[in-house]
N, C-alpha and C positions, 0 to 999 in steps of 0.2 A: 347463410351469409358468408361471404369469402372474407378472408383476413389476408392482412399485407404480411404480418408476423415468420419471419423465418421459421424455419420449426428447429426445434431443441438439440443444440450441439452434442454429437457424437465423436469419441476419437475413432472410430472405422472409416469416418468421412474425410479424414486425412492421410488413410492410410497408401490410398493409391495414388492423389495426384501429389504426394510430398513425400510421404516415406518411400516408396516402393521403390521413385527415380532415385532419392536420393542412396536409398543402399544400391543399385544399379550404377550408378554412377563410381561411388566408393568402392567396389568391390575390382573396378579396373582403372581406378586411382591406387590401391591396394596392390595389384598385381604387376605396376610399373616400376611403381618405386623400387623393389631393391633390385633391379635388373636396372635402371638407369647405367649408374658406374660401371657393371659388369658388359652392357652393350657399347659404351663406350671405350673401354677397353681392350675390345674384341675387334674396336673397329682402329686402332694402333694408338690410342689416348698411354700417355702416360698416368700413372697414379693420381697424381695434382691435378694433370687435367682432365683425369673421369669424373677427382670431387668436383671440379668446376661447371663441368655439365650436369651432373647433378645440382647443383644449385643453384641452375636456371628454373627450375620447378619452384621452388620458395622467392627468389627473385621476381618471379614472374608475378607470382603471386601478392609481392608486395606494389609493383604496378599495377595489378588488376584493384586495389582494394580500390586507388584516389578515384578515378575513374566510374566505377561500379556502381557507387549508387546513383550517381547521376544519371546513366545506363538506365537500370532498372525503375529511376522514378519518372522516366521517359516510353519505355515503352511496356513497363510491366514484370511483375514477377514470375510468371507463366512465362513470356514469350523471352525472357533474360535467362533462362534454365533452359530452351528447347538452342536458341543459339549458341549460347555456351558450349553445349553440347558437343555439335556443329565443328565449330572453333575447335575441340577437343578433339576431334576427327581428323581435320586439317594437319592439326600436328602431331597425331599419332600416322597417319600415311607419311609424312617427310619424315619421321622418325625410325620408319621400318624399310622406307628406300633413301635411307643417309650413307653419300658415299662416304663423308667422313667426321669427324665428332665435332665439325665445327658445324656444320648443318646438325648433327643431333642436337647441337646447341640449343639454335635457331625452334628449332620442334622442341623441347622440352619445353621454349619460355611459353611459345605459345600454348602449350596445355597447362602452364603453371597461370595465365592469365584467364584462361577459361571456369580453371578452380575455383579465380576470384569470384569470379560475378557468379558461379552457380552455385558458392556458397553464401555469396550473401545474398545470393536473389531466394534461395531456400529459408533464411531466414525470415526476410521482408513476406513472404509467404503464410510464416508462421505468426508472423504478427497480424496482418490484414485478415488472415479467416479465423484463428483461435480465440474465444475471448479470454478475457485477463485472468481470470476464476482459473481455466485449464490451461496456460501456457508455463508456465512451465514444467510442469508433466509430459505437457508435447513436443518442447527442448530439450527436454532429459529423452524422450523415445527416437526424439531426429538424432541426437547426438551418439545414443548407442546404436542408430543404422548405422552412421559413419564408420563407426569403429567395430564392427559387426561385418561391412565390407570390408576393413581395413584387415580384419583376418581371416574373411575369403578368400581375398585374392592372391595371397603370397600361395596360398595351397592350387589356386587356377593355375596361377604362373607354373609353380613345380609342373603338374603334370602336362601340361602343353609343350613345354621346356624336354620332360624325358620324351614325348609321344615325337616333337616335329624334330628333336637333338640342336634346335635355334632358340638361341636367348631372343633375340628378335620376335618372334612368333609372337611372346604373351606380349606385345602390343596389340594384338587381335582381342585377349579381352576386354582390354580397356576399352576398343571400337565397339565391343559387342554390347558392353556395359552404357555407353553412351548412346547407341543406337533404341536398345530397350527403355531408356532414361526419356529421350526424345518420345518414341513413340507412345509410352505413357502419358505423357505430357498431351499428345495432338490429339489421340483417339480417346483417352478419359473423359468424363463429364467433367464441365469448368465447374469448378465448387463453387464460384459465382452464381452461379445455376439456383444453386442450393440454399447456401449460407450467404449473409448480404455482408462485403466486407464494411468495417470500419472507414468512413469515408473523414476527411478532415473538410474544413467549411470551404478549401479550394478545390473540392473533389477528388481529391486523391487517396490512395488508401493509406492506412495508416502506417502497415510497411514501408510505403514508398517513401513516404514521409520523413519516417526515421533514418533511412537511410539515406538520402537526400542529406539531411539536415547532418548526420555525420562525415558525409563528405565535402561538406561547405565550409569551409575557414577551416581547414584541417590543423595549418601551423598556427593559426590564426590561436584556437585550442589550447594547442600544445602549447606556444608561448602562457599563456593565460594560466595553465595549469603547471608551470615548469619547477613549482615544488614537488607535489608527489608526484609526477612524471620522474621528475631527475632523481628520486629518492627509491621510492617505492615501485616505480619503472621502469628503473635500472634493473631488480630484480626481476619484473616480469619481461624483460626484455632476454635475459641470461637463460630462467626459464623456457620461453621460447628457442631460446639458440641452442639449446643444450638438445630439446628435443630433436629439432632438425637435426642435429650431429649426430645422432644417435640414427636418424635414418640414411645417412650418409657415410658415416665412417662405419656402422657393420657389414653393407655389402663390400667397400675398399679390405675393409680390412681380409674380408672372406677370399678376395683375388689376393692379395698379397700372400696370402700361406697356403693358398691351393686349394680350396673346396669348390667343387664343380660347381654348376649354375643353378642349378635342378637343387641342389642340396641346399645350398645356402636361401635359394626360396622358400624349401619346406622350413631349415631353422628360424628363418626371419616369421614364419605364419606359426610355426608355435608358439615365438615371442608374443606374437600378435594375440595369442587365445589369451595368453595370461594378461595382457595388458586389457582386453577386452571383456574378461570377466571380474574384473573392479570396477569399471566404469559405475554400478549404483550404492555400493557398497562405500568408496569415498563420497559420495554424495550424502550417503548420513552420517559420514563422519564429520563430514562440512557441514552440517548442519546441527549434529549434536553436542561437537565439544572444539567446532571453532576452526578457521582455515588454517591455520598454523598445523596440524597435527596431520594435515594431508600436504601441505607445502615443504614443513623440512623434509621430511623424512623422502619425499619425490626427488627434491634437489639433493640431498645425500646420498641417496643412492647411486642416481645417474653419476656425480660427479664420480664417487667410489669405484664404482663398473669402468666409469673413463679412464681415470688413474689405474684400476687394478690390468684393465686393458692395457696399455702401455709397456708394462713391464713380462707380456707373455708373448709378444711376436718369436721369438727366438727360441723360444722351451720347447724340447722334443715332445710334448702333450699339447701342443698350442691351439691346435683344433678343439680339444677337451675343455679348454681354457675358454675358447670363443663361443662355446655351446653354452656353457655354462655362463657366463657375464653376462649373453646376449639374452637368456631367461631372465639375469637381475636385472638387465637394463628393461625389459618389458614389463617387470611388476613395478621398479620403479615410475615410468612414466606411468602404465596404469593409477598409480599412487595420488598424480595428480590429475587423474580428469576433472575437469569441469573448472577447473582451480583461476582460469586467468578470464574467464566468462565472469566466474561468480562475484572473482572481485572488482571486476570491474563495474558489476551491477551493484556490489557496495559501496562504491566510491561513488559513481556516478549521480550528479545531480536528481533526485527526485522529480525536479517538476520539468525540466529538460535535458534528460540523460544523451540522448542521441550524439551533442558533438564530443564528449568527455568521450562515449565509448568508441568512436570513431579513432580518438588520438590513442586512445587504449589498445585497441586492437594496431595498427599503426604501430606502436612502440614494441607490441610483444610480435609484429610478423617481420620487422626491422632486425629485433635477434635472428628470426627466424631465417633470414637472408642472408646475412652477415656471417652464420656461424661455417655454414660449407664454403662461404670463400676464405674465412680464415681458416681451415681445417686443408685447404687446397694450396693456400699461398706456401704456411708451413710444414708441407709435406714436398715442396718444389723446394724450400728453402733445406728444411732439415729431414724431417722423414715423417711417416704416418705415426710411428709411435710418439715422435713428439709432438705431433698433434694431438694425439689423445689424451697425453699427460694435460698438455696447457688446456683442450676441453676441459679437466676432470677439475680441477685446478679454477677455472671460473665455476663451474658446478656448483663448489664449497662457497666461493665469495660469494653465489648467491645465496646460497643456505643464509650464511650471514646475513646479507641484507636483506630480505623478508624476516630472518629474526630479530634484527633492530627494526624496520619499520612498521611489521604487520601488526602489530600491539597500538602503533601511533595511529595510524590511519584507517585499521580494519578492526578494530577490536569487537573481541568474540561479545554478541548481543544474547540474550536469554530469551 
């Protein structure tokens, strides 16, 4: 007798049409980023304005959020990843034939748009096939592809960088990585296939759903929620802005004192190993002795590194200087993975978490946006070291506020 019954959820059976694209993806999301500012400034960008192209990617990215799940509860989380993809293509070719950095502009946003939807369609993915027993096991495995790419690809960029002698070039990873991402995606078995997703009673999967349902009344949300928003998402907003700066103002800072292209890739992908080998290690510290003990100590350091950055542009050892902050600043941010997910899934409504976490993520990719244009305005206004000081400088105020709020709003549970 034949049965209707799925058969018995495996993590192998995620492994290729969710993980494999998404470290594919990551790994020439990974190899762009710190060559942004340096290809823009190669292409006659002054210093403010390479941060500024640079912060079309985070920008972009906060465009791509409002939009996105609508996107994907429209036509899918499979087919929202293969064009994404696509989209990421587009703007990596106008990126590597940009006569000048106001078109690399233009190409950054749109791969910073593409980021959106292929990361929350990767989500809405993990929701629709995982059941609730193994998801987040399979969010903690998605989230260290990410960052797993995120420290492949500064080491891809390096060596393509000394082999072609064009910072330009390691946009070809990122193609490559996108193309392999897609073609996983078209020629894999649909896990559909396999596993029956969670449907809701309008037929939709339960990914889509949620996502949907966070991108509907966004402000609508945020008004509603504009106590701990304003309180406690001030901090997770700072948090966010601190880390984009941190990918921003280390490659500026590497032009500004002269280390080659090639170099400051390979610095930025060692950063990247130590940031990447805490990603599970703060997760039992989030879960054994409380968010507080992975949240200061992340926001103190970055802000630390920032400020201690500032006052070494000028020191005959400056390079020594930048090697070394630029390993604090990657165990720092390691320090805090998972940190602005987790809490938001503490905070969030239990019985309809979706639009909470939508204005959540929202408020910490708004830091995320905001921090390379202020790190650009005041580097046109004063200079880059005083941009880093005033980074280092909000760093701490955040330290602060997650130390007066996280106790009111998150408190550690047994």
């Amino acid at each position: 007798m034949t049965t209707s019954e799925p058969p018995p959820f495996r993590f192998s059976s995620i492994a290729l049409p969710a993980v494999l694209p998404t470290l594919a993806f990551s790994i020439g999301e990974g190899a762009i980023i710190p060559i942004i500012p340096i290809v823009a400034h190669n292409l006659g960008a002054q210093l403010a304005v390479a941060g500024l192209i640079a912060a079309m990617i985070t920008v972009g990215q906060l465009f791509g959020d409002v939009p996105s799940g609508w996107i994907i509860s429209r036509i899918g989380e499979r087919a929202s990843m293969i064009y994404a993809a696509l989209l990421s293509i587009v703007g990596l070719a106008l990126a590597m034939f940009s006569p000048n950095p106001w078109v690399l502009g233009v190409a950054i946003f749109l791969i910073g748009l593409a980021t959106a939807v292929f990361g929350l369609a990767r989500h809405a993915f993990m929701t629709s096939f995982v059941p609730v027993a193994f998801r987040a096991r399979a969010l903690s495995i998605l989230g260290g592809s990410f960052r797993l790419g995120l420290f492949i690809g500064p080491f891809l960029a390096a060596a393509v960088i000394h082999l072609t002698g064009s910072t330009s070039s390691a946009f070809w990873v990122h193609v490559a990585g996108c193309l392999v991402a897609a073609l996983l995606l078209v020629f894999l078995r649909d896990p559909e296939a396999t596993f029956r997703p969670r449907l809701a009673a309008s037929g939709q999967r339960e990914g889509e759903i949620l996502l949907e349902r966070e991108s509907h009344g966004l402000f609508q949300t945020i008004v509603k929620n504009r106590g701990v928003l304003a309180r406690l998402g001030s901090g997770a907003l700072l948090v966010g802005a601190l880390r984009a700066s941190r990918q921003v103002l280390v490659p500026l800072w590497a032009v500004s004192i002269g280390i080659s292209d090639a170099n400051t890739a390979l610095i930025i992908g060692i950063a990247g190993a130590l940031d990447f080998a805490l990603f599970y290690t703060t997760g039992q510290i989030m879960d054994r002795w409380g968010r507080m003990w992975t949240a200061l100590p992340s926001m103190i350091g970055l802000g630390l590194g920032h400020l201690v950055l500032a006052f070494t542009h000028d020191l005959s050892a400056n390079a020594a200087w930048f090697i070394g902050i630029t390993m604090a600043l990657g165990v720092a941010n390691g320090f805090g993975t998972g940190l602005l997910m987790t809490l938001g899934a503490d905070l969030a409504d239990k019985k309809d978490p979706a639009p909470f976490l939508g204005a959540w993520r929202f408020t910490s990719d708004a830091g995320g946006a905001a921090a390379p244009l202020a790190i650009s305005g005041l580097t046109a206004l004063v200079s880059l070291s005083f941009a880093s000081g005033v980074m280092g400088i909000l760093g701490l105020v955040g330290a602060g506020i997650l130390w007066r709020y996280l106790p009111r709003y998150a408190p550690r549970r047994r």
